[in-house]
Wavefront OBJ file of the C-alpha trace (Angstrom):
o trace
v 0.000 0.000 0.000
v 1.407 3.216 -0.791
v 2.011 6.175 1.450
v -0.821 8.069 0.103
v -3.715 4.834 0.367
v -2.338 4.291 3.970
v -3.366 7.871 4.610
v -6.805 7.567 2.794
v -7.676 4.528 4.526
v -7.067 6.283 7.730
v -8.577 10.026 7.197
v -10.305 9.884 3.582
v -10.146 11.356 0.406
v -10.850 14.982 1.267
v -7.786 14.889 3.866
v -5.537 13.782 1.212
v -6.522 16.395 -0.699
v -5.897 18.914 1.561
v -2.486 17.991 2.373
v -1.819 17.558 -1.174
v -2.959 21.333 -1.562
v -1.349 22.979 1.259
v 1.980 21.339 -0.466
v 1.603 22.432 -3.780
v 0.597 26.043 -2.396
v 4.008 26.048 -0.638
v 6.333 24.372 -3.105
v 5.542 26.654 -5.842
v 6.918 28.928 -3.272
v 9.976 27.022 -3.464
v 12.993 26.701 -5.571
v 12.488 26.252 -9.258
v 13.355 23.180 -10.830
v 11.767 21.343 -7.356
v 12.273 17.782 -6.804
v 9.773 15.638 -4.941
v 11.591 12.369 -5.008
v 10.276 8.910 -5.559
v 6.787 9.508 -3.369
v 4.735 12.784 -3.960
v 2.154 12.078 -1.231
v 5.720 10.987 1.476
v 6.677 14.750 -0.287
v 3.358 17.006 0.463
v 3.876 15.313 4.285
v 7.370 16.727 4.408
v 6.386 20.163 2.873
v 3.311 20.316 5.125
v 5.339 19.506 8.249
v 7.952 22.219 7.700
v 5.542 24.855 6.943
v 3.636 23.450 10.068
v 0.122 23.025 7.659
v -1.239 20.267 9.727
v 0.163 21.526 13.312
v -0.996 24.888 13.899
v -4.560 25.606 14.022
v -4.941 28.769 11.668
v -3.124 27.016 9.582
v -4.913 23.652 9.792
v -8.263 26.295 9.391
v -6.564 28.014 6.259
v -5.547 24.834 4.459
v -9.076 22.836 5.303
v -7.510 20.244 7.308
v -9.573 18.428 9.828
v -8.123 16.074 11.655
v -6.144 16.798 14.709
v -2.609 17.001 14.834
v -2.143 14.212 17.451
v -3.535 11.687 15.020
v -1.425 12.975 12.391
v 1.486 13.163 13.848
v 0.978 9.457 15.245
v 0.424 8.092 12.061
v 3.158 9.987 10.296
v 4.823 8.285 13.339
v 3.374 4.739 12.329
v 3.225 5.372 8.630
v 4.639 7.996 6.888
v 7.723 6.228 6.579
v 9.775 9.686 6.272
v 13.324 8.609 6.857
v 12.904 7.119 3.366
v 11.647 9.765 1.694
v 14.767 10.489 -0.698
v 13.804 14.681 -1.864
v 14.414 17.606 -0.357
v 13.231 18.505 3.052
v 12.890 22.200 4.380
v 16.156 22.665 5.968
v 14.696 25.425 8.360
v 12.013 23.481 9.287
v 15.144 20.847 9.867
v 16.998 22.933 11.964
v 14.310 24.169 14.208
v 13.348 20.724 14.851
v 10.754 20.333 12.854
v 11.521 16.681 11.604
v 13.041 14.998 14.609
v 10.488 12.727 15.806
v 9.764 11.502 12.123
v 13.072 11.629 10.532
v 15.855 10.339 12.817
v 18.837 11.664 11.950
v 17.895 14.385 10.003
v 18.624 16.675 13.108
v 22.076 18.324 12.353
l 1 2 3 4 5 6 7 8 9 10 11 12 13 14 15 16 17 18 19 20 21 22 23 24 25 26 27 28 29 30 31 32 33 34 35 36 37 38 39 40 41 42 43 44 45 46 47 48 49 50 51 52 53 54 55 56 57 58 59 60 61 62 63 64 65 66 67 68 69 70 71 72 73 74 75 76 77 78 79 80 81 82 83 84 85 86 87 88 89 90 91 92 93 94 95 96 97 98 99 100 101 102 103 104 105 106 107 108
């Protein structure tokens, strides 16, 4: 199952969606040229994490996302498989700490 049906199964369609979105809103604010890597769904997660889409509630309002940040953060946890997502990652995000408890050793 890939990264993106895991998610569906767990918080539907729309969610997905939304995620998917609140990425694309942000990477076009991105380099040009942008790579996602090998998963584009494993990619919005990583985009949406760093600019903190699914964590902070005006945010969460903003982008349409619904479901709370405890039960996305556990199953990005459980299933988001981030340590091998193989694109780029927001290195600010990185270095505040954004991707410590999902990417271990992406800290430094």
């Amino acid at each position: 199952m890939s990264t993106r049906e895991s998610f569906v199964s767990a918080f539907g369609e729309a969610e997905a969606a939304a995620v998917e979105a609140a990425a694309d809103m942000h990477r076009a604010e991105l380099v040009e040229g942008y790579e996602m890597g090998s998963d584009a769904f494993r990619d919005c997660i990583v985009i949406a994490i760093g600019f903190e889409c699914m964590e902070q509630d005006g945010y969460r309002d903003y982008h349409g996302i619904a479901t709370p940040w405890i039960s996305l953060r556990q199953w990005i946890k459980d299933n988001g498989r981030l340590p091998e997502h193989d694109g780029p990652i927001d290195y600010l995000a990185m270095y505040a700490g954004a991707y410590n408890e999902f990417m271990p050793g992406k800290e430094e």
